[in-house]
C-alpha positions in Angstrom: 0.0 0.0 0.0 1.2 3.2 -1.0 1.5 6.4 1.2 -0.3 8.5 -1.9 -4.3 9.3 -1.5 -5.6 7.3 -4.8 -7.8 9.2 -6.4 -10.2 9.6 -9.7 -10.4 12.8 -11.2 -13.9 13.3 -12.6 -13.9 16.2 -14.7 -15.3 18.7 -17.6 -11.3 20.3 -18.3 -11.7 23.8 -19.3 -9.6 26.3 -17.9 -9.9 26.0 -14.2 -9.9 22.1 -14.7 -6.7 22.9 -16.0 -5.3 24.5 -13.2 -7.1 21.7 -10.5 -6.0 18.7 -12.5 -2.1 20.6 -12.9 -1.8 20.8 -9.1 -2.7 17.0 -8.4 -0.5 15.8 -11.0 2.1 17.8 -9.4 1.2 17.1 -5.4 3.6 14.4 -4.0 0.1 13.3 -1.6 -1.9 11.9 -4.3 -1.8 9.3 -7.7 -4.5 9.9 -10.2 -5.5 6.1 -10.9 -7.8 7.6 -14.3 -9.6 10.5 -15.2 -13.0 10.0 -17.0 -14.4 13.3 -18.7 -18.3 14.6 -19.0 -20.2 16.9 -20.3 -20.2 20.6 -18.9 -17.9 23.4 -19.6 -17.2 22.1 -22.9 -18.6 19.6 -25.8 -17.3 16.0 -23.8 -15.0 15.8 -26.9 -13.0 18.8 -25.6 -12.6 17.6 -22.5 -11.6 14.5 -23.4 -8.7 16.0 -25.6 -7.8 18.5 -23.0 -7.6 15.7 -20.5 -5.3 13.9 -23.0 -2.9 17.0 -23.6 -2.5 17.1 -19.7 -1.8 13.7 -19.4 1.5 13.9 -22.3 2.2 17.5 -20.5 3.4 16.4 -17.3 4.4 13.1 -18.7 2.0 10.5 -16.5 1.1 7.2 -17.3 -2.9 7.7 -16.4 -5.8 6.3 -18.7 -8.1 8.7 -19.7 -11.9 7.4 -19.5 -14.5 8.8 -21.6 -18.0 9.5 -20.1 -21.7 10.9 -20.1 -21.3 13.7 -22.9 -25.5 14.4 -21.7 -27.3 14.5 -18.3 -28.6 12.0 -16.7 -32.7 13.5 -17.8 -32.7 17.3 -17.6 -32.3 17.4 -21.6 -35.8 15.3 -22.3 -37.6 18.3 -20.9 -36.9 20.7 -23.7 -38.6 23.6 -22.6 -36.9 23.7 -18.8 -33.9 25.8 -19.7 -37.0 28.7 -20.0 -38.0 28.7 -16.8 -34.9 30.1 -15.5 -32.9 33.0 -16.1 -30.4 31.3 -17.6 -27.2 33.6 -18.5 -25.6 33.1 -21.3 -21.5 31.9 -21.5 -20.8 32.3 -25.0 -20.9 35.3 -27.9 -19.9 36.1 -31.2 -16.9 38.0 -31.7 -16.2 39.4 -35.4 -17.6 36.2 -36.5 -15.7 33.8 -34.1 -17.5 32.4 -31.1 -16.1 33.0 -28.0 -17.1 30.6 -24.9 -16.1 31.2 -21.2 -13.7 28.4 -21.3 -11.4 27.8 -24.1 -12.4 24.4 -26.2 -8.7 23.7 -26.2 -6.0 24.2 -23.9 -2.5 26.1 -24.8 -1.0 22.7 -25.3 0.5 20.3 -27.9 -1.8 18.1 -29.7 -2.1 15.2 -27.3 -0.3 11.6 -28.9 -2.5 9.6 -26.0 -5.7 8.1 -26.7 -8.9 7.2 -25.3 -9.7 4.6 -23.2 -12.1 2.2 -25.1 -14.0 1.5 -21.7 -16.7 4.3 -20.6 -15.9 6.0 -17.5 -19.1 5.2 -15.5 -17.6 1.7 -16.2 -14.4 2.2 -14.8 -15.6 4.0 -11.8 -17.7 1.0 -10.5 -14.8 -1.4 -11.7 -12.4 0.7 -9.8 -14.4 1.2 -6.8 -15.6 -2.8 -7.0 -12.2 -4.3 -7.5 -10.1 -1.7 -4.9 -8.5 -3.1 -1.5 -8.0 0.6 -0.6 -10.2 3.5 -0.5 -10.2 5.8 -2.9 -10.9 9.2 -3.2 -13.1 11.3 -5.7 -12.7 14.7 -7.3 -15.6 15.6 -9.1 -15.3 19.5 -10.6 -18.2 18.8 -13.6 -21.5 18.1 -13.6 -21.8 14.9 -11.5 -23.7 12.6 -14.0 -20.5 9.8 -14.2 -20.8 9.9 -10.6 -24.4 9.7 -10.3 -24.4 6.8 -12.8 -21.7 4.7 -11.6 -24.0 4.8 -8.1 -27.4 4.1 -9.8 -25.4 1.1 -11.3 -24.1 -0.4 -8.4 -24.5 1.7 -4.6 -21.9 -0.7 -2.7 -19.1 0.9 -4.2 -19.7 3.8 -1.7 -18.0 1.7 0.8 -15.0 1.7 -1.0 -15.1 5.3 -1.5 -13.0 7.8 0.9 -13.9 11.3 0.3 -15.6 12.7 -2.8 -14.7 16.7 -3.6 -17.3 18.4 -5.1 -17.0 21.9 -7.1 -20.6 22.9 -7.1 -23.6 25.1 -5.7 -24.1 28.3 -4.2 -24.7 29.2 -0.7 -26.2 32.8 -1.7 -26.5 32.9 -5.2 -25.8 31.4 -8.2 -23.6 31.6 -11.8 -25.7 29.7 -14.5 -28.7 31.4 -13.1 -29.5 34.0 -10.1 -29.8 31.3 -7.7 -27.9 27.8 -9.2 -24.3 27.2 -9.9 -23.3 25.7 -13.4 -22.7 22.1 -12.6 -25.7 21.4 -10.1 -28.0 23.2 -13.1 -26.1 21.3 -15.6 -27.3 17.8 -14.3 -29.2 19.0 -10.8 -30.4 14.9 -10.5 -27.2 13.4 -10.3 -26.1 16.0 -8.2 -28.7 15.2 -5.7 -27.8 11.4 -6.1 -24.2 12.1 -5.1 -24.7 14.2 -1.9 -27.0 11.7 -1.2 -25.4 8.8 -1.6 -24.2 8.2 1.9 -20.5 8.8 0.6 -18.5 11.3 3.0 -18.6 14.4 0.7 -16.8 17.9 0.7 -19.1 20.5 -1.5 -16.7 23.5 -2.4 -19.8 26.2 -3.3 -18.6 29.4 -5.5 -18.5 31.5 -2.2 -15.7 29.7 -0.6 -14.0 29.5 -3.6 -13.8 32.9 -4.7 -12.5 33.2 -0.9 -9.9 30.9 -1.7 -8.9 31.0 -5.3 -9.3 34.4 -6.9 -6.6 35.6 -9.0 -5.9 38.9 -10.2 -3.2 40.2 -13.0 -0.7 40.7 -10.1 -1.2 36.9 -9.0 -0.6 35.6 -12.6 2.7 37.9 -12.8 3.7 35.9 -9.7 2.7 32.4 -11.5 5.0 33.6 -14.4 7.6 34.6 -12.6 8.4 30.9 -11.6 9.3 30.4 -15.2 8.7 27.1 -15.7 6.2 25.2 -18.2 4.0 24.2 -16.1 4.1 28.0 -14.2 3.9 29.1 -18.1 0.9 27.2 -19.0 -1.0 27.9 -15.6 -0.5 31.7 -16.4 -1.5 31.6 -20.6 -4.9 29.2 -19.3 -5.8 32.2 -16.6 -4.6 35.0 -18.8 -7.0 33.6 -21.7 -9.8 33.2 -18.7 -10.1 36.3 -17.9 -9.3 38.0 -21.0 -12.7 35.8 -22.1 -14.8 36.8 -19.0 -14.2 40.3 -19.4 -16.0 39.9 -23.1 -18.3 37.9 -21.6 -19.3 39.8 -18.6 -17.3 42.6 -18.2 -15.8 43.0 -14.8 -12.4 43.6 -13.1 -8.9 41.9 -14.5 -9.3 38.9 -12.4 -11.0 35.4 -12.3 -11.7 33.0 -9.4 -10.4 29.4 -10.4 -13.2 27.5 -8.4 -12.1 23.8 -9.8 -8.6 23.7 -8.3 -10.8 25.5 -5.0 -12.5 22.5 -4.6 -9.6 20.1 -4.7 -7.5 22.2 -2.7 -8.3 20.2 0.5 -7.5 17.5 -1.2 -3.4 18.7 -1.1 -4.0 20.5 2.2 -6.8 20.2 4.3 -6.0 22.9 6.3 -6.9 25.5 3.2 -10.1 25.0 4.6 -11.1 27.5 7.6 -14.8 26.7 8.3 -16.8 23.8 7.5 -20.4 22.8 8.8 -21.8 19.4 8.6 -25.4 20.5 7.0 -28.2 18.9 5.6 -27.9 19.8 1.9 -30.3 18.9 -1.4 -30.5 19.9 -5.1 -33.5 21.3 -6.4 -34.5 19.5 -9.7 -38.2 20.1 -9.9 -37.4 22.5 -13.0 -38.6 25.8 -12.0 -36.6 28.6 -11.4 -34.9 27.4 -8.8 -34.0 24.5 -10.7 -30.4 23.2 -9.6 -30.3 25.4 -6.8 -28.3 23.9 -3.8 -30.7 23.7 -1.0 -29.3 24.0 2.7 -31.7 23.3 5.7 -30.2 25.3 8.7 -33.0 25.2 11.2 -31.4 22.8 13.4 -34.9 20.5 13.8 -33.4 17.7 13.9 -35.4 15.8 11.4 -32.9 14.8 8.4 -29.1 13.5 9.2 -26.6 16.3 8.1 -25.2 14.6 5.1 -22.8 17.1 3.4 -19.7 18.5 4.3 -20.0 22.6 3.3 -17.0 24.6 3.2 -17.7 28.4 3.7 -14.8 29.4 4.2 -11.3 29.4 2.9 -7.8 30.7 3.6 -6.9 31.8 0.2 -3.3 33.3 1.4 -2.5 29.2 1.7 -4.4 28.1 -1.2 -2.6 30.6 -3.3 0.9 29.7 -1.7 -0.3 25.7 -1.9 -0.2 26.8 -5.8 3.0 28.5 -5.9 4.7 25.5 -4.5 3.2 22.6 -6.6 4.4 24.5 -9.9 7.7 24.6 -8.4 7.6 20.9 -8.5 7.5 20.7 -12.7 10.5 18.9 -13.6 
């Protein structure tokens, strides 16, 4: 048995995918055993190529799963993206469309290949066959996740901890009141917490606590000089470069994936956390994928959820520094 956490990274790889998956392959405390893509920030096609490029980046030896490119049911209900105010995440620029998150990363074309297996496969294979536990990352929507427990529910006992990027405690991104990947598949999402699994939900508060970067930051990130600290800087400088087309705003972007698998590498990032008892609205109205926290204290429903409000973002930023020192 190895002294490394063994973990799946379950992912949609945009940009701050990029930055999240770049600090666990660089973190001496924990070995990737696969990543599996899904649908989300990008068509599942681009996240299964920017997975790839990763992969021959930083030169590791992980299989790259292919997943649910749709979710679990929200799409058969074609008129429920109306009943929310849904915001839009992509324009057209002088003819070119420009989406929040680039389709492909700043890297060489990848030589890798898929996996023929799908992921949902090899996340109850994994988690069936394991003598260990293992630990989850799961910074997309959660619909491999939420599969691979409708399939079989005794993995969950081989599970350690599952990291979750999602939700908001006081408002939303994708609309005023849900996050992008609860909305983007708010039944699986509600599986997952669920699921009896002990889970850590990283909502957009805490991680623009933790992980926002501004122009000065990303001069630091350069200044390592480095590939990796190269590549970390061009996939934040492109971010926010997009979201200020996008959105307008100040010259600075909050990297919420590598927030949420922060306490992963550190667990002391993490300043306040409260058990709660935590749902996901998928009824389809406008609160549709809205994470739902019951606070009242009436003792009626076990706190299931792990929600991190708060986070020191002096050590996730230094956490950061120090991983893309690592890049050999």
């Amino acid at each position: 048995m190895t002294d490394k956490r063994k973990v799946i990274f379950d992912t949609d790889i945009g940009d701050d995918d990029a930055v999240a998956l770049a600090a666990c392959l660089l973190s001496e405390k924990v070995e990737i055993i696969g990543i599996t893509t899904v649908h989300g920030n990008l068509p599942i096609e681009c996240a299964s190529d920017n997975a790839l490029r990763m992969v021959d980046f930083f030169k590791k030896d992980i299989k790259v799963y292919q997943g649910c490119s749709q979710p679990l049911v929200r799409h058969l209900n074609k008129g429920r993206k109306q009943t929310t105010l849904m915001q839009t995440v992509n324009t057209v620029v002088d003819g070119k469309l420009i989406r929040i998150h680039a389709e492909t990363l700043p890297l060489p074309e990848a030589t890798s290949k898929l996996e023929k297996n799908h992921a949902v496969s090899f996340i109850v294979d994994t988690l069936r066959s394991t003598t260990e536990k293992i630990d989850i990352c799961a910074i997309g929507p959660l619909t491999n996740i939420g599969a691979a427990l409708i399939l079989d529910k005794d993995i969950i006992k081989n599970i350690g901890n599952i990291y979750i990027m999602g939700g908001g405690l006081y408002k939303g991104n994708r609309t005023p009141i849900a996050e992008a990947n609860f909305y983007d598949d708010p039944e699986a999402a509600e599986i997952v917490l669920n699921c009896g699994a002990n889970v850590f939900v990283c909502p957009l508060e805490a991680c623009e606590l933790g992980a926002t970067y501004t122009r000065e930051d990303l001069d630091t990130i350069k200044a390592l000089n480095n590939p990796a600290a190269d590549l970390v800087y061009n996939v934040l400088d492109g971010y926010i470069n997009r979201g200020i087309i996008l959105f307008g705003g100040k010259q600075e972007c909050c990297v919420y994936d590598y927030a949420a698998v922060a306490p992963l590498l550190d667990e002391n990032v993490n300043t306040e956390v409260r058990k709660d008892v935590a749902h996901v609205d998928f009824s389809g109205g406008m609160a549709d994928g809205q994470l739902v926290i019951d606070r009242r204290n009436f003792g009626l429903w076990t706190e299931n959820a792990n929600i991190i409000y708060q986070q020191d973002g002096k050590r996730v930023h230094n956490l950061l520094i120090n991983l893309l020192k690592k890049f050999k």
